[in-house]
N, C-alpha and C positions, 0 to 999 in steps of 0.2 A: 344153324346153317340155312341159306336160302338157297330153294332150290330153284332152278331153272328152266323153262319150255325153250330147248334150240330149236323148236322147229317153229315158233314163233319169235324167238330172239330181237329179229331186225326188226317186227313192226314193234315193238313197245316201248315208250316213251322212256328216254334215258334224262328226258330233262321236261317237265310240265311248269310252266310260270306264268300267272293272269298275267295280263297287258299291262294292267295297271301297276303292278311293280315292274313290271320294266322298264315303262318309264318316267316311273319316280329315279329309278337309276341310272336311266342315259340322259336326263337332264340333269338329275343330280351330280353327276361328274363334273360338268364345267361351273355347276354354278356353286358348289363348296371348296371348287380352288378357285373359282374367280373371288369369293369371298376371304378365302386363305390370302390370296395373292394384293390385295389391297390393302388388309389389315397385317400385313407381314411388312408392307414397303413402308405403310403410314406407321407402325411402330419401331422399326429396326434400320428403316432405311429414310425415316420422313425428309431430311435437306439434301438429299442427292436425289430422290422421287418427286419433289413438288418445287424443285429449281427450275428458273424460267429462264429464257435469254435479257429479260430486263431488267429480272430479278426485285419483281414485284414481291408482295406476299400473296400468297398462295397454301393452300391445305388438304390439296389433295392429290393425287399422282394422275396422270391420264392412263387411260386402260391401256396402250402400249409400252410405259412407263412399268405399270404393276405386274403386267402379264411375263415381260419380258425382258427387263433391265439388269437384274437381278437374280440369282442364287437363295435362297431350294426354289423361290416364285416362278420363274421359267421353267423347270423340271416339272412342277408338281404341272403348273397347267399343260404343258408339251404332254404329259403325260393321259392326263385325263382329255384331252382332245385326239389322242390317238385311240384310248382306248374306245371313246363313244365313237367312233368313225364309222367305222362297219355297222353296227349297231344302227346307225341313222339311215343308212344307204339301203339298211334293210326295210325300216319304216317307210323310207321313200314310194320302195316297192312295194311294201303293204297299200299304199295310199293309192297306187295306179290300179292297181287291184280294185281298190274301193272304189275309187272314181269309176269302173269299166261298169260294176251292177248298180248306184249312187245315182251317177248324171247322166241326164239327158243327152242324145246323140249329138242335139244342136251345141253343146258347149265344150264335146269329148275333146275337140282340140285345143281349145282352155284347159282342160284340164292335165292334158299331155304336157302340155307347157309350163305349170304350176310345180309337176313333179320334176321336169328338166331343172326349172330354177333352184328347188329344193335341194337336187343332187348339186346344182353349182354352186350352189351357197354351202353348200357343208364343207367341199375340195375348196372354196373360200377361206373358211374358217380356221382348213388345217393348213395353208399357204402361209396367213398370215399369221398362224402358230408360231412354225418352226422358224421364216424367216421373220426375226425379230426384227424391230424398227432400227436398233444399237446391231445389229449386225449387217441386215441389206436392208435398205430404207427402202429403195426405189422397186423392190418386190413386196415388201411390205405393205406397201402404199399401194399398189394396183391389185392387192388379195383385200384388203382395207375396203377399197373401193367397190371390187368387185359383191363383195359379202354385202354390204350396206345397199346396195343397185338390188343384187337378186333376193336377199331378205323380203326388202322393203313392198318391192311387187309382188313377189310371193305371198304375204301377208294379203292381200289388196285383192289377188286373185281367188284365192282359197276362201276368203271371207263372201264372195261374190256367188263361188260355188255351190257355197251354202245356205248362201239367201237364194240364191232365184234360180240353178243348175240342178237341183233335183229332182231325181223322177217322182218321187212320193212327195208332196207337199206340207202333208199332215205328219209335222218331226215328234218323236217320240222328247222326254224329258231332256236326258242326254246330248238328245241333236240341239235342241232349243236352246241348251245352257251352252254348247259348245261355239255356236254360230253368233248367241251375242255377247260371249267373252271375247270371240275374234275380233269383233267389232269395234270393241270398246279398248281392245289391247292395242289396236293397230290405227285408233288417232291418236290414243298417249306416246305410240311411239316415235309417228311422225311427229308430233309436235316436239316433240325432247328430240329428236333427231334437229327438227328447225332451230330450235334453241341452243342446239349443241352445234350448230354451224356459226349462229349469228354470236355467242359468249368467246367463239375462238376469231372471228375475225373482228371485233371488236376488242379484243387482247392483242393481236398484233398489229391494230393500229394505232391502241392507245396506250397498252400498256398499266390498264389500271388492275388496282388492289383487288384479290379477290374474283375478278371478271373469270380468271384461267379455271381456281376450284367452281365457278360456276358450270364452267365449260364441262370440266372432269364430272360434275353430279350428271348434268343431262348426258355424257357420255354412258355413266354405269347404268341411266336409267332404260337408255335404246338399249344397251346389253343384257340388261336384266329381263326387260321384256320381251325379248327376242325368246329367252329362253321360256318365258312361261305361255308363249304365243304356241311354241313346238311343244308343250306338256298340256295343248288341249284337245293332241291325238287321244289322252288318257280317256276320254266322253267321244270322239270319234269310232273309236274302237271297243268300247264300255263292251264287258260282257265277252270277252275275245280271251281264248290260251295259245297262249307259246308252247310248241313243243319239238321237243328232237327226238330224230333216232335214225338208227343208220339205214334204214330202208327210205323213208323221203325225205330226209334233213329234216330243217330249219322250216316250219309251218305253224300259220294262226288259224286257229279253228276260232269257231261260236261254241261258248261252255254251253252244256247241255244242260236244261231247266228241269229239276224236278220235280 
């Protein structure tokens, strides 16, 4: 039997977890049912998923298509987009934190603005969850919009923050690897965001073979990097615990070095 100090009860940690599996886990959510959810449509559902209005050939479903057309794919994702919700909104707040000791006074209102974006792209992302394209199109499409807008500056901002908005100049490993993964993550994505604009309007004005799953790859490619752009908090926060307990909740320390 374990015994217990109540007179110290509330401070002691009911829950200790590095940073770093936390968020192997909050990006891991969307990005093994966005995975589930593509190769569920493309084997079980491939001619109702990758049917076009011209009815080209085509071989891949678009991410509103895979996410949300379809039974367990709409559950599982709806599901894993709820659960990482809070979870993000909490890192948000880790991040303005970071940013208040991190950056420079001159850029503090970039930065306030990075984290605003950050929280609207996340209520983005759960917008354009629940209302499916096959259910309300026209909410869909402005959560769609919205997510792709404040993503994409985000990215832009935060990458900027970390080149030239810090107060210490001299970045430790972590900062260095962190600042030019952002870098290098966020022209592959506008570029595959440009590609995935210009594959889709050149399919509906010409209708050729193959043009749409081109559209659908650079599609999952902006998705997929979206996600590994927000899994490079894991080296922002390197060396960081989660912990709870019912005297101050929900807090990240710095692990204590031996």
């Amino acid at each position: 039997m374990i015994s217990v100090d109540r007179s110290n009860k509330a401070c002691k940690p009911i829950i200790t977890l590095p940073f770093g599996y936390f968020a192997v886990l909050i990006v891991g959510l969307p990005f093994f049912s966005f995975l589930f959810c593509v190769f569920c449509s493309v084997l079980f559902f491939f001619e109702e998923s990758t049917y076009t209005h011209c009815e080209v050939l085509n071989y891949l479903p678009s991410v509103s298509a895979a996410i949300g057309r379809y039974q367990p794919q709409r559950f599982v994702w709806q599901l894993a987009i709820c659960l990482h919700f809070l979870p993000r909104l909490y890192v948000a707040k880790m991040y303005a934190e970071y940013y208040k000791e991190a950056i420079t006074n001159e850029y503090l209102a970039m930065a306030h603005f990075a984290c605003f974006l950050n929280v609207f792209e996340n209520f983005a992302l759960l917008g354009l969850s629940l209302w499916t394209s096959s259910q309300s199109y026209k909410l869909h499409k402005i959560c769609f919009l919205i997510f792709i807008a404040t993503s994409e500056v985000y990215m832009l901002i935060s990458y900027f923050l970390n080149e030239d908005g810090k107060r210490i100049k001299r970045l430790n490993i972590q900062e260095r690897l962190a600042r030019r993964t952002k870098g290098n993550l966020f022209v592959i994505n506008l570029i595959a965001f440009v590609l995935a604009g210009y594959c889709f309007r050149r399919h509906n004005d010409y209708c050729e073979p193959g043009v749409y799953t081109l559209f659908a790859f650079f599609e999952y490619t902006v998705v997929l990097i979206n996600m590994c752009y927000h899994m490079t908090a894991y080296w922002d926060f390197y060396g960081r615990t989660l912990t709870f307990d019912w005297k101050n909740g929900l807090s990240c320390t710095r692990s204590k070095i031996s």
